[in-house]
N, C-alpha and C positions, 0 to 999 in steps of 0.2 A: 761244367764241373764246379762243385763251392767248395771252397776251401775254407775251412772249419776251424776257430781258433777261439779259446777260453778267455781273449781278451777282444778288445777295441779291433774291428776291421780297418779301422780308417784311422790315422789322426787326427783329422782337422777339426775342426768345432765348427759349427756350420751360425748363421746370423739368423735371428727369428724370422726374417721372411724366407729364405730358406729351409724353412721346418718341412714345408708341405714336400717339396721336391726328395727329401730323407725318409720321408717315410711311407714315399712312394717305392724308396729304392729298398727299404726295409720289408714290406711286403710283398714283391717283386722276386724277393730271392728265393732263391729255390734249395735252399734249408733240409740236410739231407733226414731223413725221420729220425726224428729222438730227437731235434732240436731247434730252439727257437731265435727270432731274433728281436732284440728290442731296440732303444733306442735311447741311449743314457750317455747324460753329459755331449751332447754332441755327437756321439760316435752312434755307430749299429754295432751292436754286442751281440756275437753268435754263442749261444750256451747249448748247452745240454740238456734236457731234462733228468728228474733226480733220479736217484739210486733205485733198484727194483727194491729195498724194502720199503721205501716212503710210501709204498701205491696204500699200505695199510694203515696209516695216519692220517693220510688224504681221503683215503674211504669213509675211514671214521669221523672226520671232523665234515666231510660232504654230508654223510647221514644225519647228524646231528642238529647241522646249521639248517635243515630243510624244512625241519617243523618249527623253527622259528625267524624267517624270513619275512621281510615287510612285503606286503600285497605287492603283486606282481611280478615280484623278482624271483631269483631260483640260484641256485647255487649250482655250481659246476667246476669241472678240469680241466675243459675241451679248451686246447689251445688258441685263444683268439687276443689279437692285438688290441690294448684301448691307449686312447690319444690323450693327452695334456697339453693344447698347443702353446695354452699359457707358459707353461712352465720346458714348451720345448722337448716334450719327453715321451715316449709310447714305449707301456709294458704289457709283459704279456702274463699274469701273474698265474702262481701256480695253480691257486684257485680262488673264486669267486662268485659273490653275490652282487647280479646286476639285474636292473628293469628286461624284461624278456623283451617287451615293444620295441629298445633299441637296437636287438641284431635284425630285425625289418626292412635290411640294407641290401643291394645288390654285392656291393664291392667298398672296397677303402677301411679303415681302422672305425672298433666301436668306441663312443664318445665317452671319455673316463667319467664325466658328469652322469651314467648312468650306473656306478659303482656305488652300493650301499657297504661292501666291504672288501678287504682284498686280505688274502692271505700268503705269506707265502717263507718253503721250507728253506732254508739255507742249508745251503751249501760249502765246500772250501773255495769254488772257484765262483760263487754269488755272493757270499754272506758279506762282504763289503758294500755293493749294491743297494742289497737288501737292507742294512742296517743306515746307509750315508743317505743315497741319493735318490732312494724309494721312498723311505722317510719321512724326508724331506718334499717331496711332491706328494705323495697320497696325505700327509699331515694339513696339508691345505685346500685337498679335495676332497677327501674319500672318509665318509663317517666314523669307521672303525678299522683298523688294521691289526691284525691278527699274526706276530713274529715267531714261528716255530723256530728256535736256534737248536738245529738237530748235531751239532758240534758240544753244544754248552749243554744240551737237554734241559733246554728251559724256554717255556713257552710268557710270551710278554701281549697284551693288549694295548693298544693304543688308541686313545677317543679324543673329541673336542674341538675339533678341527679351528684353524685359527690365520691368518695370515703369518703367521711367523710358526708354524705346525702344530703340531696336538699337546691340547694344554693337561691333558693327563695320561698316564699309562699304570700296568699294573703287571707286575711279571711271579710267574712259581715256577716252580722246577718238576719236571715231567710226573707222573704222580698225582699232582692235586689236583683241588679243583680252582675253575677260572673262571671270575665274572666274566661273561661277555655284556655288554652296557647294550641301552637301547639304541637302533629300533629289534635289536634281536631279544633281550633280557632272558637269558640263560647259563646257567651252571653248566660250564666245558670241562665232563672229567678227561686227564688226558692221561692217564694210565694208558699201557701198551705204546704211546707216542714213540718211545727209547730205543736205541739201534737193539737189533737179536741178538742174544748169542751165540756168538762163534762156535760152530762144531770144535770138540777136542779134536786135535790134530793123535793122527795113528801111527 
């Protein structure tokens, strides 16, 4: 039985040669469906996946990003783990553009160096995460990262990638349109991104 919690399973902080052993234990678990685990700041993070109306901003920014994707790569949902060993970190993002050739793997985590972009929806119990410590790691790996703040309804870009993180970004609020930079070069309208409204109560 796994026991499922919105924070850190573990405390302890684990040493960089101890990475490989973490996320051996990270992929290993047996995570009951709806959720996944990552592996941020030392810990394994058991979350959730998002809210059932996200699946239609997810949808629409998968469609979107599919006719502008760099040669080889492919956009997708499907929950798969990628590794940062540098940085100590494996996420599983909510969606992504990566080289296809790299899931060609039997078993273990795909190589975060095969990520052309990552995206991903915050949450109340992620957007921490997603705003400090994802950031901060895809900022120094990962070409573009794409911040839906489905709290703030405001969608933010990030490019440039840099040894100390992304040397530019660019943020609107749900509604417009959004540069996405190259290697995608396209206008993201993201009208419909905004939570539904609520049925009147009877």
């Amino acid at each position: 039985m796994t026991t499922v919690l919105e924070r850190p399973v573990t405390a302890d902080h684990f040493a960089p040669g101890e990475f490989e052993d973490l996320l051996q234990i990270a992929l290993d678990l047996d995570t009951p469906d709806g959720f996944k685990a990552e592996i941020i700041e030392g810990a394994i993070v058991v979350s959730p996946f998002q809210s059932p109306y996200y699946r239609r901003p997810m949808k629409r920014l998968r469609e979107d990003l599919e006719g502008h994707c760099p040669a080889g790569h492919e956009a997708d949902t499907s929950p798969f783990l990628f590794a940062f060993p540098k940085a100590t970190r494996a996420y599983a993002p909510d969606l992504y553009v990566a080289d296809v050739e790299s899931f060609e793997q039997l078993r273990g985590p795909v190589n975060g160096a095969a990520l052309s972009l990552v995206a991903e929806f915050t949450s109340p119990s992620t957007r921490a995460a997603d705003v400090k410590d994802k950031l901060a790691v895809y900022g120094r790996h990962v070409p573009v990262y794409l911040l839906l703040d489905m709290q703030d309804e405001e969608a933010t870009v990030f490019w440039e990638v840099s040894p100390n993180g992304y040397r530019a970004y660019r943020s609107v609020s749900f509604g417009q349109s959004l540069r996405i930079p190259e290697p995608f070069g396209f206008d993201l309208d993201t009208s419909g991104f905004g939570r539904p409204e609520e049925a009147p109560s009877r």
